[in-house]
N, C-alpha and C positions, 0 to 999 in steps of 0.2 A: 390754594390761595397763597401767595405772595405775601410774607411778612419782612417788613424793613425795620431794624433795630441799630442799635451802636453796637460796635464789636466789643467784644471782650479777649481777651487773652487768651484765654484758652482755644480762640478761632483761630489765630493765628496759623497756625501747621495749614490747615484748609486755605489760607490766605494765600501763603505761598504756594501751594497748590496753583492758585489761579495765574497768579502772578508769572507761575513756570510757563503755565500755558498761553497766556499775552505772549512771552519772550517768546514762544514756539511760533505765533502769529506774525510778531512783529518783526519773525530772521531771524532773531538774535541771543537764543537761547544761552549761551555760552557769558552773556552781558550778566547775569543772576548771580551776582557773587554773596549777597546778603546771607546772614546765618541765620537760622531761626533765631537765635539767642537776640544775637543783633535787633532782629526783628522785633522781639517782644520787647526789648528794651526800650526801643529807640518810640514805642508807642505806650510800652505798660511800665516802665521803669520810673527813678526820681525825678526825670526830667522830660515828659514824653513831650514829642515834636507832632508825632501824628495822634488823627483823629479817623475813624473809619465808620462808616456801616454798609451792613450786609446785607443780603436780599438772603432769603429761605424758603425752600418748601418744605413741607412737611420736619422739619429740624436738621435739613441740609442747605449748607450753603455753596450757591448757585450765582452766586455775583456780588462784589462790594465798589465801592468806592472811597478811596484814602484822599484824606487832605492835609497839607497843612498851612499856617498862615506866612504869606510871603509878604515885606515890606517894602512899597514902592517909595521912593522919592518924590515920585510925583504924584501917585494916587494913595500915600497912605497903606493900610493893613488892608492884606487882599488874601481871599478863599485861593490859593493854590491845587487844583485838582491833579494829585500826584496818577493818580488811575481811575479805570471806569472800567471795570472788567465784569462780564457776563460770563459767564461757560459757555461752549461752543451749543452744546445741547439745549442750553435754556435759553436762544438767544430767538428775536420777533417774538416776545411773549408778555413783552413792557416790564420788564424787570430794568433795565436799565434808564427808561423817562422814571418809573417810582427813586431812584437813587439819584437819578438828577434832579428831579424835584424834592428830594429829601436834603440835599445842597444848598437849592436854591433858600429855601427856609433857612435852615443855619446857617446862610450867609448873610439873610437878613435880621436873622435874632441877636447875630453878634457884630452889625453894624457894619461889616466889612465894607470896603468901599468897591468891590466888586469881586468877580469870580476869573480866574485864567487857567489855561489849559494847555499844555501840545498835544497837535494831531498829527499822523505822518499824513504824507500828500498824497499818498495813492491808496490810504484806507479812506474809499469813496462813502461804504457806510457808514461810519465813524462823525464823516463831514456832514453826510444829508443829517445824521440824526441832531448835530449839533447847529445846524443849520435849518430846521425846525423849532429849534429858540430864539431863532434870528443872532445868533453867534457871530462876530466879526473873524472871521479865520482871514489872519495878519499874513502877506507875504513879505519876506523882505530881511527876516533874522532869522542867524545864522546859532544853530547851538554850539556851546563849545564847555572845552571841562579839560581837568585835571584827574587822572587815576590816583588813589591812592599811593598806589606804586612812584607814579610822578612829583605826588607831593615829598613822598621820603629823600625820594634823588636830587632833588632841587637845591 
């Protein structure tokens, strides 16, 4: 049986675990520059930005999902879904509908004025699954960014 909970710190190490292996999915393994450290901080430290929970069996975990809150200008404070990761092994097993509807909830307990997400365009599963919530998947933006490295040299 499938247990959903809030992470704790100590998951962490496991976290990135999962996280390496989205990068493995998503191409782009080489993008993982976070440290553990980094990681725990940036969620267990004086000023955490993320929020997570896990999906477990038996006292392993098997998939989570990170948020944190991002502020629109035009809709106000919104559920930002940083990831949605399954492990490859435990994935059509609804571990990942219990962690989106574990979202869904906390997005409405804390009033958020809604939930947003990136999907790439040719993880077809990713869309039907999100698209069984009747998901608006937006065409039309483009992502962009600064590396840290970019920010120094500036």
């Amino acid at each position: 049986m499938t247990n959903i909970r809030i992470a704790k710190k100590e998951d962490c190490p496991r976290l990135l675990e999962l996280v390496n292996e989205l990068a493995l999915f998503e191409r782009a393994p080489q993008e993982v520059t976070v440290t553990l450290q980094e990681f725990e901080d940036a969620g267990f430290g004086e000023s955490p930005v993320w929020k997570a929970f896990v999906a477990e069996e038996d006292g392993i975990i098997l998939g989570f999902a990170l948020y944190y809150i991002r502020y629109s200008t035009w809709k106000g404070c919104r559920m930002y879904l940083e990831d949605l990761i399954v492990t490859e092994a435990a994935r059509g097993k609804g571990m990942g509908k219990l962690l989106f509807d574990q979202l869904i909830v906390e997005a409405r307990e804390l009033g958020f004025s809604g939930m947003v997400w990136q999907v790439l365009d040719w993880n077809e599963p990713a869309i039907k699954f999100y698209k069984k919530y009747e998901a608006v998947v937006e065409a039309g933006w483009l992502n962009a960014s600064l590396s840290r490295e970019q920010l120094l040299n500036l």
